[in-house]
KOLLO-104963 format. One record per residue (C-alpha): residue in one letter; x, y, z; residue number from 1. Coordinates in nm, 4 decimals, padded with zeros to 6 digits. Layout:
N
<pt><rest>A</rest><x>X</x><y>Y</y><z>Z</z><nr>NUM</nr></pt>
...
***
This chain:
220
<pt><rest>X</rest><x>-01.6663</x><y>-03.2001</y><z>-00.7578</z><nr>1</nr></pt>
<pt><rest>X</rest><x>-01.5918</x><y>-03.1191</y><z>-01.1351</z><nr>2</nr></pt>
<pt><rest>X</rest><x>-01.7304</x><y>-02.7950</y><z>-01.1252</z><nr>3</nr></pt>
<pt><rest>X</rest><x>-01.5649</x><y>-02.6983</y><z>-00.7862</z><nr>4</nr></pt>
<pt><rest>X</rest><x>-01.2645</x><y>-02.7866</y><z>-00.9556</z><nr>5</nr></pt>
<pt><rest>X</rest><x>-01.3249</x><y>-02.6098</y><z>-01.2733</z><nr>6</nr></pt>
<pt><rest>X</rest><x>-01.4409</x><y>-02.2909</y><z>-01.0418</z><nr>7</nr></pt>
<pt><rest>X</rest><x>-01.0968</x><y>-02.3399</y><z>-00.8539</z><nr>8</nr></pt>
<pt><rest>X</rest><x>-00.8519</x><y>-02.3262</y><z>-01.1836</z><nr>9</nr></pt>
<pt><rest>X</rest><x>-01.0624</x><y>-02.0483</y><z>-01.3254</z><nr>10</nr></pt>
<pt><rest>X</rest><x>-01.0075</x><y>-01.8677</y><z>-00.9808</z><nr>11</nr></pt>
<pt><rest>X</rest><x>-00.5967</x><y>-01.9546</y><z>-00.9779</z><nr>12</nr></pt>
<pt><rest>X</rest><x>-00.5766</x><y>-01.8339</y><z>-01.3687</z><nr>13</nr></pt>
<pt><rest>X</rest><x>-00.7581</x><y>-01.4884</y><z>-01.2599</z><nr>14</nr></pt>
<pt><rest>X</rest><x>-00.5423</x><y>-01.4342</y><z>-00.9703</z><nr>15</nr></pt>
<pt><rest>X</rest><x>-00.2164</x><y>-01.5327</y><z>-01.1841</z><nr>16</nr></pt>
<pt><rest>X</rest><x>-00.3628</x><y>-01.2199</y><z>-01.4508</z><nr>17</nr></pt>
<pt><rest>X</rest><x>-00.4466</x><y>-01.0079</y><z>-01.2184</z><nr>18</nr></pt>
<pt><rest>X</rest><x>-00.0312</x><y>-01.0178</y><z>-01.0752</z><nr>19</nr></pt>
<pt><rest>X</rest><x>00.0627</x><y>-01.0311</y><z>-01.4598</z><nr>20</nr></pt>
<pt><rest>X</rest><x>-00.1151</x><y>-00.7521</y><z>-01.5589</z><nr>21</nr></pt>
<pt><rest>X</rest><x>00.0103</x><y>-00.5910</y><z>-01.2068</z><nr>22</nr></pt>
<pt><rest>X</rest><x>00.3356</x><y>-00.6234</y><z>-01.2355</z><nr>23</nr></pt>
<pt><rest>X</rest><x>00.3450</x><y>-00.4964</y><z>-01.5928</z><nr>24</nr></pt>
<pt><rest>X</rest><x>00.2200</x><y>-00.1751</y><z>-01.4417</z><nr>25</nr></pt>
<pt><rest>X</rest><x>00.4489</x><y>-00.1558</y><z>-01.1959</z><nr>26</nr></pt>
<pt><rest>X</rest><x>00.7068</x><y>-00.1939</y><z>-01.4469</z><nr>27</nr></pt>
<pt><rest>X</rest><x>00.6009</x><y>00.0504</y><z>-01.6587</z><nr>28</nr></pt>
<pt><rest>X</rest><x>00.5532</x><y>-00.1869</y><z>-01.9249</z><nr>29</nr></pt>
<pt><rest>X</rest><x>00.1388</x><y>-00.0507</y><z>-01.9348</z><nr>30</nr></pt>
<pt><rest>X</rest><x>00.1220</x><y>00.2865</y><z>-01.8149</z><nr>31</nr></pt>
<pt><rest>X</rest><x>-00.1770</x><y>00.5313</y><z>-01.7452</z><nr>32</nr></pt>
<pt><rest>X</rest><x>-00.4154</x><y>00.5599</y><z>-01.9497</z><nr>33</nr></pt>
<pt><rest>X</rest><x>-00.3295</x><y>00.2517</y><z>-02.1478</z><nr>34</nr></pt>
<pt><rest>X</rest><x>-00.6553</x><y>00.0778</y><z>-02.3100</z><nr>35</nr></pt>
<pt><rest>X</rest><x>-00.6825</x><y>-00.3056</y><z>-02.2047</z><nr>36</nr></pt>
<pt><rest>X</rest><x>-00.8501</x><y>-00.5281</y><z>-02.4016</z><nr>37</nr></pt>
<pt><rest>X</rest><x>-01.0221</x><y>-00.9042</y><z>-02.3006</z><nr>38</nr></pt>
<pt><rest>X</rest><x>-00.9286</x><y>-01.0685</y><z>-02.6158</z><nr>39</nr></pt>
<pt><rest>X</rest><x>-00.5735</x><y>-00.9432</y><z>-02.6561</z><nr>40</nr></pt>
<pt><rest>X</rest><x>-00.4716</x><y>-01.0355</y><z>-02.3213</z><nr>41</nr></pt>
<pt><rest>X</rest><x>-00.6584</x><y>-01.3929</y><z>-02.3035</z><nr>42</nr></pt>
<pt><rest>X</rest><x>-00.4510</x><y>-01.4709</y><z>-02.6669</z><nr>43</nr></pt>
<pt><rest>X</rest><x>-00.1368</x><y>-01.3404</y><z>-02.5194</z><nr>44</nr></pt>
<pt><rest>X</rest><x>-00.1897</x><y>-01.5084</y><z>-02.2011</z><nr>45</nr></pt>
<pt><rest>X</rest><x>-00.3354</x><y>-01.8715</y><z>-02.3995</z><nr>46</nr></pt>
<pt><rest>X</rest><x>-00.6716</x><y>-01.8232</y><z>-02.1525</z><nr>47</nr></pt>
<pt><rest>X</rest><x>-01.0234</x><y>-01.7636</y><z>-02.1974</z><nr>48</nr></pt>
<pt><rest>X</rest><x>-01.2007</x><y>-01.4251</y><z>-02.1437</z><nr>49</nr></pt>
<pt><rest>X</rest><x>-01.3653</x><y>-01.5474</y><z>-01.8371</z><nr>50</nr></pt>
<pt><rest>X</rest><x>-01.0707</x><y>-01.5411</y><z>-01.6076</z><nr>51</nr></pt>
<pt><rest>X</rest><x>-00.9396</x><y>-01.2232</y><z>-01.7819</z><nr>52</nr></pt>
<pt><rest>X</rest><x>-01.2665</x><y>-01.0721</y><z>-01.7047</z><nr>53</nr></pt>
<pt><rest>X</rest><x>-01.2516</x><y>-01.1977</y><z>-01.3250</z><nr>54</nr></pt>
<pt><rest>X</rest><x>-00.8851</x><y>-01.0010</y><z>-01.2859</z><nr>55</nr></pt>
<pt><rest>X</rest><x>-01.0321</x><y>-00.6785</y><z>-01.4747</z><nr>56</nr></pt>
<pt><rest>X</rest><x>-01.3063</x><y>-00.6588</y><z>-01.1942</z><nr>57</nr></pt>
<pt><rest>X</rest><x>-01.0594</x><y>-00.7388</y><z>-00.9674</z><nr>58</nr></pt>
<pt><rest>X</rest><x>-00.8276</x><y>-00.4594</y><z>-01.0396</z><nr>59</nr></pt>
<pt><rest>X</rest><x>-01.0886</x><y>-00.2049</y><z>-01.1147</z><nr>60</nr></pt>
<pt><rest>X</rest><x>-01.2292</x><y>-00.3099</y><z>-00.7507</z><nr>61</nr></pt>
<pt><rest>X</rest><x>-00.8950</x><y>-00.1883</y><z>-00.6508</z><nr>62</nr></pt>
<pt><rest>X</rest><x>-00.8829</x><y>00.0733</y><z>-00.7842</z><nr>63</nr></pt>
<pt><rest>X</rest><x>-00.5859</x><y>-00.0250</y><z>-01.0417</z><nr>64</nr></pt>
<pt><rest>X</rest><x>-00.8106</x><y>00.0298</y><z>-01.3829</z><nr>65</nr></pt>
<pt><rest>X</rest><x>-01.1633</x><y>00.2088</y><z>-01.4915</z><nr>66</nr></pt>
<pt><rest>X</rest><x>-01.3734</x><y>-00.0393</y><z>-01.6526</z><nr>67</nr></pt>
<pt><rest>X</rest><x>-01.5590</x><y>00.2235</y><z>-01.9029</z><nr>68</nr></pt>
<pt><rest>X</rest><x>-01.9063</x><y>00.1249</y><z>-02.0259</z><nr>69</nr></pt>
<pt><rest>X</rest><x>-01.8650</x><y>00.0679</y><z>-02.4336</z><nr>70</nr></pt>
<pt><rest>X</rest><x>-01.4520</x><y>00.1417</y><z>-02.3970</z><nr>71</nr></pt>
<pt><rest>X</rest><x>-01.3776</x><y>-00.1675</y><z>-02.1577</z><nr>72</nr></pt>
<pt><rest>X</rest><x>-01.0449</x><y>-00.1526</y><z>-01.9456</z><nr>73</nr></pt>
<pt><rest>X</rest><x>-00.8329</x><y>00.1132</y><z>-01.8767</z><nr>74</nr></pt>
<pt><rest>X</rest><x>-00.5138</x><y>00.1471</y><z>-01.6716</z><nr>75</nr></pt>
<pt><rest>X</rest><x>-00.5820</x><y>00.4371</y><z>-01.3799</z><nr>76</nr></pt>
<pt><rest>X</rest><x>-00.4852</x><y>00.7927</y><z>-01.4684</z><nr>77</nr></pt>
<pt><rest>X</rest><x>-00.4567</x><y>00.9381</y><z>-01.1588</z><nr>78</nr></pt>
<pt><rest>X</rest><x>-00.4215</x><y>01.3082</y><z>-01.0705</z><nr>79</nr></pt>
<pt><rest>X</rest><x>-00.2768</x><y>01.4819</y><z>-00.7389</z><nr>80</nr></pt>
<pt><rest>X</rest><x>-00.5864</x><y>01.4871</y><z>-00.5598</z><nr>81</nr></pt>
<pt><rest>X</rest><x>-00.5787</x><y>01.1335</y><z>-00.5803</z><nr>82</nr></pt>
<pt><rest>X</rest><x>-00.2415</x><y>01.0779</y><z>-00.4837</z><nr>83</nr></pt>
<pt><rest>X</rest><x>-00.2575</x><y>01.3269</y><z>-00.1651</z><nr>84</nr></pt>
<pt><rest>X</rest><x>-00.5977</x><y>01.1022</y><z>-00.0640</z><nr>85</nr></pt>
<pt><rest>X</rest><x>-00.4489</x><y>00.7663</y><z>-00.0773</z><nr>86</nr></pt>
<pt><rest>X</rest><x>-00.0843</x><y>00.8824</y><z>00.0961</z><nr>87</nr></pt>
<pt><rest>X</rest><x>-00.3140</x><y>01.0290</y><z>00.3717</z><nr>88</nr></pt>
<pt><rest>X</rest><x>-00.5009</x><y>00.7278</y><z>00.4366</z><nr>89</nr></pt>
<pt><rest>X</rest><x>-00.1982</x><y>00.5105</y><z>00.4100</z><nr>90</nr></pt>
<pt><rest>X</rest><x>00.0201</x><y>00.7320</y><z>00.6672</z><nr>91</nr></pt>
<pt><rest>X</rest><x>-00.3001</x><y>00.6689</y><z>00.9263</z><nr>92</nr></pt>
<pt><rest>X</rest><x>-00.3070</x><y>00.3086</y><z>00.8821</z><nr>93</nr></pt>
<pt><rest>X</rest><x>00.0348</x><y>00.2592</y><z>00.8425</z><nr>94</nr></pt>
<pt><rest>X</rest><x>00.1097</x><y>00.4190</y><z>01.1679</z><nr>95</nr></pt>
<pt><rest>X</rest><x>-00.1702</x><y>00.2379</y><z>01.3380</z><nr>96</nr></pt>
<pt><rest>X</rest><x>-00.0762</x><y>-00.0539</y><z>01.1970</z><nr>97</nr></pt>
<pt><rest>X</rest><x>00.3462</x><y>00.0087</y><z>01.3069</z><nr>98</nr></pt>
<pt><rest>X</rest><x>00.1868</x><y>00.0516</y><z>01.6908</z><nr>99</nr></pt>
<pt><rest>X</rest><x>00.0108</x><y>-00.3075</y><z>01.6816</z><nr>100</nr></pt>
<pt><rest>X</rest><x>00.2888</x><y>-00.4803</y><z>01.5305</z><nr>101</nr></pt>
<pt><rest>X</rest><x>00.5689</x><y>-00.3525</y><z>01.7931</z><nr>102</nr></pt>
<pt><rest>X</rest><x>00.5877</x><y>-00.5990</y><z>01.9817</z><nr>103</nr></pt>
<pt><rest>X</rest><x>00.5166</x><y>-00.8938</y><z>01.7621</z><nr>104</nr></pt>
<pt><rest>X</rest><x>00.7661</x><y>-00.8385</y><z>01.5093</z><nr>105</nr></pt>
<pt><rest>X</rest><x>01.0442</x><y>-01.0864</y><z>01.5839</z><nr>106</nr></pt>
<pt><rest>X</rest><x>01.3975</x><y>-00.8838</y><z>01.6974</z><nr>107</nr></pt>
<pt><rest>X</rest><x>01.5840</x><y>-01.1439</y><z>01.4453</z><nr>108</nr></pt>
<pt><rest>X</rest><x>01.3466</x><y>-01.0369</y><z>01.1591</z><nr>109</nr></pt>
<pt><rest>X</rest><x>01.4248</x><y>-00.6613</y><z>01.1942</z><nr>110</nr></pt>
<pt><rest>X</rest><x>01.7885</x><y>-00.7625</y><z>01.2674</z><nr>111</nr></pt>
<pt><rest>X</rest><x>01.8260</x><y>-00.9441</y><z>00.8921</z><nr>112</nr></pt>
<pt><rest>X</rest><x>01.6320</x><y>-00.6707</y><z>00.7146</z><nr>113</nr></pt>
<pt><rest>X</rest><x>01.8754</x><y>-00.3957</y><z>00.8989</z><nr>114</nr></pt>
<pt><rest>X</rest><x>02.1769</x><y>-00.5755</y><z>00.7296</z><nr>115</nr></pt>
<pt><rest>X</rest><x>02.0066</x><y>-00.6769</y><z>00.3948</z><nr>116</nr></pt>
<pt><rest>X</rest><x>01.9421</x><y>-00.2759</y><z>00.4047</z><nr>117</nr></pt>
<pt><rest>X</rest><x>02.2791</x><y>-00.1850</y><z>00.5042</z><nr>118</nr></pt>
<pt><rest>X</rest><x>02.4383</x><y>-00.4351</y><z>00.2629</z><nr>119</nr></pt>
<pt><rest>X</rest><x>02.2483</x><y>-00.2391</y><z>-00.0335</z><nr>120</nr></pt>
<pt><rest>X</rest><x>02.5278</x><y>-00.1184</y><z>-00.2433</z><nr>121</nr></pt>
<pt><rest>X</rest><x>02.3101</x><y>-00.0209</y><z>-00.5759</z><nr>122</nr></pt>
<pt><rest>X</rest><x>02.0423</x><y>00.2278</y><z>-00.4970</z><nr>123</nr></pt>
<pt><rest>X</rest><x>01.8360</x><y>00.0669</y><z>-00.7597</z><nr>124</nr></pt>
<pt><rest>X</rest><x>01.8153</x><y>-00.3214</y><z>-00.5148</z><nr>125</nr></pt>
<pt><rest>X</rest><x>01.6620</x><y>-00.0818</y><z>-00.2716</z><nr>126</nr></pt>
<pt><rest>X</rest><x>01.3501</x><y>-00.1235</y><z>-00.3562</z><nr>127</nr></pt>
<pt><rest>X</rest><x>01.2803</x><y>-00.5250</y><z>-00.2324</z><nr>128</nr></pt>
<pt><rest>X</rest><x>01.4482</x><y>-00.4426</y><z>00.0918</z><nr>129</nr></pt>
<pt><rest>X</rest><x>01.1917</x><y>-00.1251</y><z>00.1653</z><nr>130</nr></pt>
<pt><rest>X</rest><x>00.8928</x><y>-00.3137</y><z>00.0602</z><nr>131</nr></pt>
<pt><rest>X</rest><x>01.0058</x><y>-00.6019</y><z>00.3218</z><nr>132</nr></pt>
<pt><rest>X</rest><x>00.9945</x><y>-00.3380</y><z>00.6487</z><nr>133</nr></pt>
<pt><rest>X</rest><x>00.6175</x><y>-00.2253</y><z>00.5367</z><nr>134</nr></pt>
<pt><rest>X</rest><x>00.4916</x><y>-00.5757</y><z>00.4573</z><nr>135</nr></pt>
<pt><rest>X</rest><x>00.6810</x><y>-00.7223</y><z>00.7981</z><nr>136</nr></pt>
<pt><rest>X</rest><x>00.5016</x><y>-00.4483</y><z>00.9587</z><nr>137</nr></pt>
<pt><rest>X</rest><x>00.1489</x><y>-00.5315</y><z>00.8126</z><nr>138</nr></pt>
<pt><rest>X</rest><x>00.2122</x><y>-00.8794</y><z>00.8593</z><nr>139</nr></pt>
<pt><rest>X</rest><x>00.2616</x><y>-00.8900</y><z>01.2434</z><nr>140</nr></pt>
<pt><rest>X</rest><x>00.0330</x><y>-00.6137</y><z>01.3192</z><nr>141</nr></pt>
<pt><rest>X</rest><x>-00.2759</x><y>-00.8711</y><z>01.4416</z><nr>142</nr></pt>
<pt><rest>X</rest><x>-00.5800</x><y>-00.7254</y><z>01.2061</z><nr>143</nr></pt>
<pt><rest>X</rest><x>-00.6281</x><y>-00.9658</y><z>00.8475</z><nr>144</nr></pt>
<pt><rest>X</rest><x>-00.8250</x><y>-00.6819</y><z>00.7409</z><nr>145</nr></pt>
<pt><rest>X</rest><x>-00.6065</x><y>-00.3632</y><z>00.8308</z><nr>146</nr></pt>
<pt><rest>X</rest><x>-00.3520</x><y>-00.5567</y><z>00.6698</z><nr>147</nr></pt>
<pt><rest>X</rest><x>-00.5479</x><y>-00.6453</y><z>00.3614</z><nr>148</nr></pt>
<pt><rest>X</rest><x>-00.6005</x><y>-00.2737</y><z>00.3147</z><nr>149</nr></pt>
<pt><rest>X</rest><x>-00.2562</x><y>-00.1630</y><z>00.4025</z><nr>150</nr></pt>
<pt><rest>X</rest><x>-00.2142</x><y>-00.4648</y><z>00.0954</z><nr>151</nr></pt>
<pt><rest>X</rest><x>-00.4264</x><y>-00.2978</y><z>-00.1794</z><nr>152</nr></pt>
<pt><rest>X</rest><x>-00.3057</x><y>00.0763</y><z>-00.0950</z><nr>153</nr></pt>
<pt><rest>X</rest><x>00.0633</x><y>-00.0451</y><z>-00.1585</z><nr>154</nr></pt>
<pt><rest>X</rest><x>-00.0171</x><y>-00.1866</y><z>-00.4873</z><nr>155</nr></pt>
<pt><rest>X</rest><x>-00.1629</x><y>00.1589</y><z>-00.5182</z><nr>156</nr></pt>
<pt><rest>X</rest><x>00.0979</x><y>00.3609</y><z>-00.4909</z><nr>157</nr></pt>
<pt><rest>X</rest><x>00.3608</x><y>00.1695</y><z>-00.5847</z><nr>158</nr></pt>
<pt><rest>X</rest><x>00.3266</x><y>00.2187</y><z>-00.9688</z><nr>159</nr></pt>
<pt><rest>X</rest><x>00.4307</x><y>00.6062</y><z>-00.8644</z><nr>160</nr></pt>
<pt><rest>X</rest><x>00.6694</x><y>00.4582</y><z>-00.6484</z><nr>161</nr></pt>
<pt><rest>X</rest><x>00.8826</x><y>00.3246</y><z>-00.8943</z><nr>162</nr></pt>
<pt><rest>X</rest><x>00.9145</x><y>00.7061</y><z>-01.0548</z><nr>163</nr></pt>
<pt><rest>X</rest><x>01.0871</x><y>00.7785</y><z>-00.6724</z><nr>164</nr></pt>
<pt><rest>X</rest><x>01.3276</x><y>00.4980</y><z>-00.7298</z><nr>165</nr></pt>
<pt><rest>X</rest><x>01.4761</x><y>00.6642</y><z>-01.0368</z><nr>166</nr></pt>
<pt><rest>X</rest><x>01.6326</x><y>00.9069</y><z>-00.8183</z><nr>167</nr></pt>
<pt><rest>X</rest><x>01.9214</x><y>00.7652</y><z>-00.6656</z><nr>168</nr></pt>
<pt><rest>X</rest><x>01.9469</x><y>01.0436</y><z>-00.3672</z><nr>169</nr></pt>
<pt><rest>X</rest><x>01.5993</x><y>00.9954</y><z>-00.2373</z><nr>170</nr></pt>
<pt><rest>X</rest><x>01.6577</x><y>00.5785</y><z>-00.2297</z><nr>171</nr></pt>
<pt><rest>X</rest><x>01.9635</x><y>00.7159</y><z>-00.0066</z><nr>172</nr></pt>
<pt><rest>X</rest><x>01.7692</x><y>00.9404</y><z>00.2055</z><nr>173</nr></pt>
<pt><rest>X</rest><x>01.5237</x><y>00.6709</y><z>00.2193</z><nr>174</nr></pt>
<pt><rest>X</rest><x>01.7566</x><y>00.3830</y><z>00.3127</z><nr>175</nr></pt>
<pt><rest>X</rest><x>01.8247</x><y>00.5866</y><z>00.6153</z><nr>176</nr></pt>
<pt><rest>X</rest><x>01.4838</x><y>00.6535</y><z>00.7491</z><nr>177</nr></pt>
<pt><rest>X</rest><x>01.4264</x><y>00.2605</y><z>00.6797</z><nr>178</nr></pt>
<pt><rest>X</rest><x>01.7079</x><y>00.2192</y><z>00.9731</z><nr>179</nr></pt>
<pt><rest>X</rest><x>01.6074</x><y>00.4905</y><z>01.1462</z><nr>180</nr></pt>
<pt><rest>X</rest><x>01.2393</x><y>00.3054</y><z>01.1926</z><nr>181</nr></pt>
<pt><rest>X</rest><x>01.4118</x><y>-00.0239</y><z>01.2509</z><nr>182</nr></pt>
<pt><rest>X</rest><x>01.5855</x><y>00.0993</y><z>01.5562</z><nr>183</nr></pt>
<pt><rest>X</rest><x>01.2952</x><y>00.2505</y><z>01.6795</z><nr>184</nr></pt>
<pt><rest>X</rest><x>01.1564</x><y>-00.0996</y><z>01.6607</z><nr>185</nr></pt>
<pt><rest>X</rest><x>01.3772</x><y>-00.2658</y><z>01.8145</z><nr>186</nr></pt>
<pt><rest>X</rest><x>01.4126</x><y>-00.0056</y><z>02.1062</z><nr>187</nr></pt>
<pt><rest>X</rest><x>01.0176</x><y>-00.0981</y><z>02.0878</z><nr>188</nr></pt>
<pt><rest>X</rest><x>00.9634</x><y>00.2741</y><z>02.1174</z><nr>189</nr></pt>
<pt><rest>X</rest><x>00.6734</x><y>00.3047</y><z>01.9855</z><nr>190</nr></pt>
<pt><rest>X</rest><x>00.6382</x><y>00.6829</y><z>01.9727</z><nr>191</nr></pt>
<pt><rest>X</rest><x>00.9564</x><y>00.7198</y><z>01.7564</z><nr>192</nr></pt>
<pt><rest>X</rest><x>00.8372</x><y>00.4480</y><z>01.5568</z><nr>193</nr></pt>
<pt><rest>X</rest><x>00.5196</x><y>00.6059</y><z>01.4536</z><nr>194</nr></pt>
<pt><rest>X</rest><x>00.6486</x><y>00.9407</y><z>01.4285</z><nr>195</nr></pt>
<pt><rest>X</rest><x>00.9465</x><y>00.7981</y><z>01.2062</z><nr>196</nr></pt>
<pt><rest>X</rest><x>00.7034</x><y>00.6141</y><z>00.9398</z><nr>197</nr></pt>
<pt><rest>X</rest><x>00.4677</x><y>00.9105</y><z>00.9299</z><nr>198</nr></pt>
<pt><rest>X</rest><x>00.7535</x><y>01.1210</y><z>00.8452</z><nr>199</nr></pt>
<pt><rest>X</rest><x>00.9076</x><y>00.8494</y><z>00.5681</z><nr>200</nr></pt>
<pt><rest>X</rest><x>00.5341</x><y>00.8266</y><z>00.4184</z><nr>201</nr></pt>
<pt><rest>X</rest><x>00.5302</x><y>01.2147</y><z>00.4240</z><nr>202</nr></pt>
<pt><rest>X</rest><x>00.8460</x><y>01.2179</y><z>00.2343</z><nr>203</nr></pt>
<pt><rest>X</rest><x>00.7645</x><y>00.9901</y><z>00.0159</z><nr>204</nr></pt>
<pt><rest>X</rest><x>00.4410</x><y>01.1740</y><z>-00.1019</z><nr>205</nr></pt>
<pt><rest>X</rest><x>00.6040</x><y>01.4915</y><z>-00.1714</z><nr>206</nr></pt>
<pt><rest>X</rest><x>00.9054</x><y>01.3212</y><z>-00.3728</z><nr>207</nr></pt>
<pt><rest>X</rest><x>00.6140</x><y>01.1790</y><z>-00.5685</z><nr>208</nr></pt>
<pt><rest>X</rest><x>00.4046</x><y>01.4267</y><z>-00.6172</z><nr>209</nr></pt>
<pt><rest>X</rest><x>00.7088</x><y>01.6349</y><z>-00.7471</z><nr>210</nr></pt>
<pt><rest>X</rest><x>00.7922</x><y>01.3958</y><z>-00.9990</z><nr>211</nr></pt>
<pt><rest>X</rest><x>00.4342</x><y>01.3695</y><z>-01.0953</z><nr>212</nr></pt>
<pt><rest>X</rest><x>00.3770</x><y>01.7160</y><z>-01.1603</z><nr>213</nr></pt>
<pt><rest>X</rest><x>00.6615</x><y>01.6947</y><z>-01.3318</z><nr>214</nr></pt>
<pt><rest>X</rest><x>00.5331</x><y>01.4540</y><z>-01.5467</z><nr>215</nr></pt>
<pt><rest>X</rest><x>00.2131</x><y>01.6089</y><z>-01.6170</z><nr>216</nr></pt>
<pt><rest>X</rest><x>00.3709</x><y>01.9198</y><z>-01.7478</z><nr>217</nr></pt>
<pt><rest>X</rest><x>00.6055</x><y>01.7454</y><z>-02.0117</z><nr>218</nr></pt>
<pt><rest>X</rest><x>00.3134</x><y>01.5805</y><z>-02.1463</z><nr>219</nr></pt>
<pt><rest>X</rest><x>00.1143</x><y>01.9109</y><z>-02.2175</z><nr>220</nr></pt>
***
């Protein structure tokens, strides 16, 4: 019983470093290409190497870092190729996965995410709002494992979506294809819906990838 125990805080410390380190991506705070190191992370963090070693497999599994033999950790540098992949799988799934949840997303649900959405009076609070439709969506679409993946590709992509949010005109343009796919939903069209999302992901992609090639030419 000891050891189960010990196994289960070891797991609950990995998972807590894997969102830590996560979330200081997304933030910005660690960005590509930054060099992460077991013992500088289990000081900061008052841990042991073991569960910071757990959350570095983790995220390379997800494709968040490289783990390099004889360098350790690294935080993903991705190029366009890479980007154009993962958008392409995500606007399948994601449209698959709008289709199953139709009608099992609860009319009140879309209802209060329509007004949080229209209530939005900084561009820069869109962001929680937009994340809400695509995880109520992956949530009541009836597969674990489509929305498990639909999961990990969103943590994917959203490091580069936080580059989109700095543009206050594309959150607008944005906000409005968010209620444009909410009335589809609750019309429970389900044609419009999955032509709306595909369109929004599409969108999304080639705001991105414009801002990413931007990117890469400042730094040469």
């Amino acid at each position: 019983m000891k050891e189960k125990n010990n196994f289960l805080k070891r797991q609950n410390f990995s998972d807590s470093i894997y969102q830590n380190i996560l979330e200081e991506i997304f933030c910005r705070k660690l960005k590509h290409g930054t060099r992460l190191k077991e013992r500088e992370v289990a000081e900061k963090l008052g841990v042991s190497r073991t569960p910071v070693r757990e959350a570095f497999y983790k995220l390379s599994k997800d494709g968040i870092i490289d783990i390099i033999p004889f360098r350790g950790a690294v935080v993903k540098k991705w190029n366009g190729k890479d980007l154009k992949e993962v958008y392409e799988i995500r606007s399948s799934l994601e449209c698959l996965a709008i289709r199953l949840a139709l009608p099992n997303i609860p009319e009140k649900k879309l209802k209060n995410l329509k007004e949080r959405l229209k209530k939005v009076k900084e561009e820069k609070d869109f962001m929680k709002p937009d994340l809400s439709l695509h995880r109520l969506v992956m949530n009541h679409c009836g597969n674990e494992r489509l929305g498990s993946i639909l999961g990990n590709l969103h943590n994917l992509v959203h490091t580069f979506r936080i580059l989109d949010a700095q543009f206050p005109q594309r959150n607008k343009q944005s906000r409005k294809e968010h209620l444009q796919i909410i009335d589809a939903l609750l019309r429970r069209d389900a044609q419009e819906s999955v032509s709306l999302m595909a369109k929004h992901i599409e969108n999304t992609k080639n705001n991105i990838l414009e801002d990413f090639f931007k990117e890469e030419g400042n730094s040469e």
